[in-house]
C-alpha positions as CSV (number, residue, x, y, z in Angstrom):
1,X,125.7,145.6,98.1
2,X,127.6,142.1,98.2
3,X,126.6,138.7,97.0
4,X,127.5,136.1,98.8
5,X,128.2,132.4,97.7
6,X,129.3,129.9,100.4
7,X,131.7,127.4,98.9
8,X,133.3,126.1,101.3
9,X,131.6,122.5,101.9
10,X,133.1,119.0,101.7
11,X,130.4,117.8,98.5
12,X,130.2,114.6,100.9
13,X,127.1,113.2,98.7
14,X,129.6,113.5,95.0
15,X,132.7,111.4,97.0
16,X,134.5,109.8,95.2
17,X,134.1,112.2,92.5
18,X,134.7,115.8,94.7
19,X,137.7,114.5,96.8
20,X,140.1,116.7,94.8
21,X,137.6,118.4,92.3
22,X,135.3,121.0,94.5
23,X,131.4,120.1,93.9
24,X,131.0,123.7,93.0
25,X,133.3,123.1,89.9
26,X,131.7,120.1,88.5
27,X,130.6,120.6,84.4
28,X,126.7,121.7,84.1
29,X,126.4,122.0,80.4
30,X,129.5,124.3,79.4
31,X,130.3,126.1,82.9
32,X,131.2,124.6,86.2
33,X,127.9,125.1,88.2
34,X,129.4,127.9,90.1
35,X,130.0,130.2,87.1
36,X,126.0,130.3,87.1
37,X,125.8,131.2,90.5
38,X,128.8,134.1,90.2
39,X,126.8,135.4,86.6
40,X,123.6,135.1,88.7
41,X,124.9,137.6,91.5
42,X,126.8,140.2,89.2
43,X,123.3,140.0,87.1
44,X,121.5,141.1,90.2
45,X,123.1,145.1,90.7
46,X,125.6,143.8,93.4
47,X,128.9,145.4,93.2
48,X,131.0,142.5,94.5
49,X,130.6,139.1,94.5
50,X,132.2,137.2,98.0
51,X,132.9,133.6,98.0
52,X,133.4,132.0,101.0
53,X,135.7,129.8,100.1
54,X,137.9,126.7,101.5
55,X,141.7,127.0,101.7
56,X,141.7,124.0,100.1
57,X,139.3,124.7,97.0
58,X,141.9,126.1,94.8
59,X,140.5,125.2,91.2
60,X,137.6,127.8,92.7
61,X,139.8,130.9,92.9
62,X,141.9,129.4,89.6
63,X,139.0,129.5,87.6
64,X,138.0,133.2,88.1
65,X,141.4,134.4,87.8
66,X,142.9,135.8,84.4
67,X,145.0,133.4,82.1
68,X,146.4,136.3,80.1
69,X,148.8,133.0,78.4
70,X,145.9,130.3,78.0
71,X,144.2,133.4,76.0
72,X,147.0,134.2,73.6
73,X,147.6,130.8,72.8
74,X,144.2,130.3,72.0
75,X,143.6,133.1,69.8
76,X,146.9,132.3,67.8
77,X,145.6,129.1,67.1
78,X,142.1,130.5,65.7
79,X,140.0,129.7,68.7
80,X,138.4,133.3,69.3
81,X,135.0,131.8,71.1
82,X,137.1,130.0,73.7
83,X,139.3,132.5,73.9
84,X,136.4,135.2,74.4
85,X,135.1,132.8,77.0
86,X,138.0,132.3,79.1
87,X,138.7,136.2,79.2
88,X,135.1,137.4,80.4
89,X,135.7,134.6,83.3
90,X,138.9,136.0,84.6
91,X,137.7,139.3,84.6
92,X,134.5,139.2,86.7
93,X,134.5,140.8,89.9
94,X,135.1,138.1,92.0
95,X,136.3,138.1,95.6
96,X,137.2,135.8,98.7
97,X,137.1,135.2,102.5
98,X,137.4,132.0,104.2
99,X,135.8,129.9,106.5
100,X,138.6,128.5,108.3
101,X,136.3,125.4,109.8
102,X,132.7,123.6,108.9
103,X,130.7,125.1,111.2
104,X,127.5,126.0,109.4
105,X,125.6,128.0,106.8
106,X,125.3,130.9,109.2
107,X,129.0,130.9,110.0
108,X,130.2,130.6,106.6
109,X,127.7,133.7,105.6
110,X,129.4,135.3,109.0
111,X,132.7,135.1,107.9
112,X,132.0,137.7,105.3
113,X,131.0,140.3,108.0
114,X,133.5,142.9,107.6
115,X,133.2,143.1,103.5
116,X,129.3,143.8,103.9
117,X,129.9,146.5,106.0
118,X,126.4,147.2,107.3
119,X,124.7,146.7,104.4
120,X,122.3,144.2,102.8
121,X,123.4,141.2,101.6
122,X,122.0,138.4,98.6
123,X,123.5,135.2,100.1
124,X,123.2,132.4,97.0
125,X,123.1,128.5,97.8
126,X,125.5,127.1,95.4
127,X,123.0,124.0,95.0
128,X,121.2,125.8,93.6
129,X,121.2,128.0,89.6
130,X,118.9,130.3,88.4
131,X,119.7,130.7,84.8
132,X,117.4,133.4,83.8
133,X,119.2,135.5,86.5
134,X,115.5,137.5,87.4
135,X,114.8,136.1,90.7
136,X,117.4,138.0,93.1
137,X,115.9,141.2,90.9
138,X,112.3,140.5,91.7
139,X,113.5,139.8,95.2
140,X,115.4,143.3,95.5
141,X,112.0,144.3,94.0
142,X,109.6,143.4,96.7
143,X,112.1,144.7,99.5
144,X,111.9,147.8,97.8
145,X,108.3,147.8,97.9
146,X,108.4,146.8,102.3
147,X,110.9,149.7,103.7
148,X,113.9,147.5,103.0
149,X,113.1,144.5,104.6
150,X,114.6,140.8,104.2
151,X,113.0,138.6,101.5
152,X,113.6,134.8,101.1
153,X,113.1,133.2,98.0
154,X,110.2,130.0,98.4
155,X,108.8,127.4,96.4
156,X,105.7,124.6,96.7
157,X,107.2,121.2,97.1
158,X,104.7,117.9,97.3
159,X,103.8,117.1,100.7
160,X,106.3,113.7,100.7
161,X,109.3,116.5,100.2
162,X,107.8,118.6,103.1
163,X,109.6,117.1,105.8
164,X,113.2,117.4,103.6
165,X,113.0,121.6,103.7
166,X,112.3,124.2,106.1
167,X,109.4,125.9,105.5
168,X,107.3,129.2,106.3
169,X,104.6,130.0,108.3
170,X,103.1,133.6,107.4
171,X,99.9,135.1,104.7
172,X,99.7,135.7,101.5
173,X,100.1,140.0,100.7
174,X,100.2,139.2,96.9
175,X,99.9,136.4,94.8
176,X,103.1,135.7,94.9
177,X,104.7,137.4,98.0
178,X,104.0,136.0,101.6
179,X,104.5,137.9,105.1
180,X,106.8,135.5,106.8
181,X,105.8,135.0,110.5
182,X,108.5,132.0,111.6
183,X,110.6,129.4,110.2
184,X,110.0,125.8,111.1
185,X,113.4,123.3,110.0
186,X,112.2,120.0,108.5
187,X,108.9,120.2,110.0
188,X,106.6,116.7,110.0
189,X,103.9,117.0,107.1
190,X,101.3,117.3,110.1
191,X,103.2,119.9,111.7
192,X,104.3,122.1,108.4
193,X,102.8,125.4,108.9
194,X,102.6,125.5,104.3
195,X,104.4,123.9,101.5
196,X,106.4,127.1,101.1
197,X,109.9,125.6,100.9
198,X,112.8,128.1,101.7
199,X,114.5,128.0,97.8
200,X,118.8,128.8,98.5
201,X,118.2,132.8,97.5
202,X,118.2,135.5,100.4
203,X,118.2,139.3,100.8
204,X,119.4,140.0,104.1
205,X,119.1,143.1,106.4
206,X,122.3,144.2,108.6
207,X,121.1,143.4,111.0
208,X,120.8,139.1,110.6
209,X,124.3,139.6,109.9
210,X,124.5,141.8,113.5
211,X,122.7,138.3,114.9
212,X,124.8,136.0,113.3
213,X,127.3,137.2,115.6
214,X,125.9,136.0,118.4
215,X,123.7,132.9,117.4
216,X,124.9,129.9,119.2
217,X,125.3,126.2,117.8
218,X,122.2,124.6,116.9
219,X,121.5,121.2,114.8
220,X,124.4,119.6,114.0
221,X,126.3,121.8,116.3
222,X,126.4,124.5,113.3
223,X,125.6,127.8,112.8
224,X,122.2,127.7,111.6
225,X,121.1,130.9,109.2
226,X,117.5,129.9,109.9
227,X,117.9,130.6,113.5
228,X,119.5,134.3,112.8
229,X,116.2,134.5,110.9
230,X,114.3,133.5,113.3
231,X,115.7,136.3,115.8
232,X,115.2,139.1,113.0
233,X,112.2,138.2,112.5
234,X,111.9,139.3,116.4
235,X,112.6,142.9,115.4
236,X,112.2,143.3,111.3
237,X,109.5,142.6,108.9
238,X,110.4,139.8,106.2
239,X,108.7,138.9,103.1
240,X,109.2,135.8,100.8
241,X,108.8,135.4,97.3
242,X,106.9,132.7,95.7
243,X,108.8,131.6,93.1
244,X,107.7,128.7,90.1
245,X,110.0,125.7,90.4
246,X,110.7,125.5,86.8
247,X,113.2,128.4,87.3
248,X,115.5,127.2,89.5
249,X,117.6,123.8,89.6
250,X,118.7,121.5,92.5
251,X,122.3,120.2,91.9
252,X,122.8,119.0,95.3
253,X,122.7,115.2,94.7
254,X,124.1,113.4,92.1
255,X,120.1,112.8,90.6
256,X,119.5,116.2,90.8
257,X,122.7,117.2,89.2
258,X,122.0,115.0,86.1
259,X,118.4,115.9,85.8
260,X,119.8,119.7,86.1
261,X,122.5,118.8,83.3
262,X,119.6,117.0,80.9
263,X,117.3,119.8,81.3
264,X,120.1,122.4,80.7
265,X,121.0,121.0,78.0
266,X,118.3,120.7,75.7
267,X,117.5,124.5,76.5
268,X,120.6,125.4,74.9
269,X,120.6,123.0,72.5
270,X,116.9,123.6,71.3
């Protein structure tokens, strides 16, 4: 079982600051916010973790590769923590396709068809951290306990933020697991079939990636995930998990990213 990150967007809303640093390598705390994301998957029982990466994101790959030198010379010169810190890094199982053009979440997850393999698939939003690394096992958990079937992770949001998410429509089976029946993008407050935001966390069947294959450009002109989730849910069962919204952090905006960093921060430091 794989865990997929896609990496490979522009970071349009950090310019000037990601036009030669990738987003996903800006500082949160003491890591670059996708170490969280690459701990968070090999946390989860995956066996490989696939990041769909841009050719031109280089500091990505660099950072997840051993520095056999950079460790030596830090160890000679007394620095064992950093040292230690820099070594578990370059060793995690870390591996790489590439989406060769922008053409959508469900491309970019697409492009890492051949490494699934038929299997299910976590797909993790690099936005997005979970430090605690328990929700993709509570997921994992709850598709256990449905015959296998796809789970999306889902939070409440306010009814102003409603109309910024896409959201499910479905029932309650437990107090915190929903039967999903469809997917509505960005729906009007009026319109929004719950407050269940769809969170950046996903356990996929096969067969979405099967679909993915064949889903045709939608908003945007991308290849829309929700729409390969919308057709699966045609055929499968799927089940979301309620999660609490204290344990999970947005870093997609520059507010975010700093309220993310503040928050972080004094958790570590007490």
């Amino acid at each position: 079982m794989k865990a997929l990150i896609p990496a490979a967007g522009l970071g349009t809303r950090f310019l000037p600051a990601t036009k030669a640093q990738p987003k996903e390598m800006l500082l949160v705390v003491d890591r670059p916010a996708i170490q969280y994301v690459v701990e968070e998957g090999l946390a989860s029982g995956a066996d490989e973790v696939i990041i769909v990466n841009s050719r031109e994101k280089k500091a990505i790959e660099d950072h997840f590769t051993p520095n056999p030198e950079l460790v030596a010379l830090l160890r000679e010169r007394g620095k064992d923590a950093y040292a230690d810190a820099v070594e578990a890094v370059g060793d995690y199982n870390v591996s790489y396709v590439y989406q060769e053009e922008a053409l959508g979440l469900g491309h970019a997850v697409h492009c890492a068809a051949e490494a699934c393999a038929g299997e299910p698939f976590y797909v993790l939003l690099g936005d997005v951290l979970v430090p605690d690394n328990k929700m993709l096992p509570a997921m994992k958990a709850v598709s256990d306990a449905h015959n296998g079937a796809s789970v999306i992770a889902v939070m409440p949001v306010p009814d102003d933020q409603v109309s910024r998410f896409g959201v499910i429509a479905g029932a309650a089976v437990a107090d915190d697991v929903w039967k999903v029946d469809s997917l509505v993008e960005k729906p009007a407050l009026q319109d929004a079939p719950s407050n269940l935001a769809v969170f950046g966390r996903y356990l996929l069947s096969p067969r979405v990636m099967e679909l993915l294959a064949d889903v045709k450009p939608g908003v945007g002109g991308e290849i829309q995930l929700t729409d390969a989730l919308d057709a699966v849910l045609r055929e499968e069962e799927m089940y979301a998990l309620v999660i609490d919204p204290a344990d999970g952090f947005d870093t997609g905006t520059v507010e975010s990213w700093l309220e993310t960093n503040n928050i972080l921060f004094q958790r570590k430091n007490g």
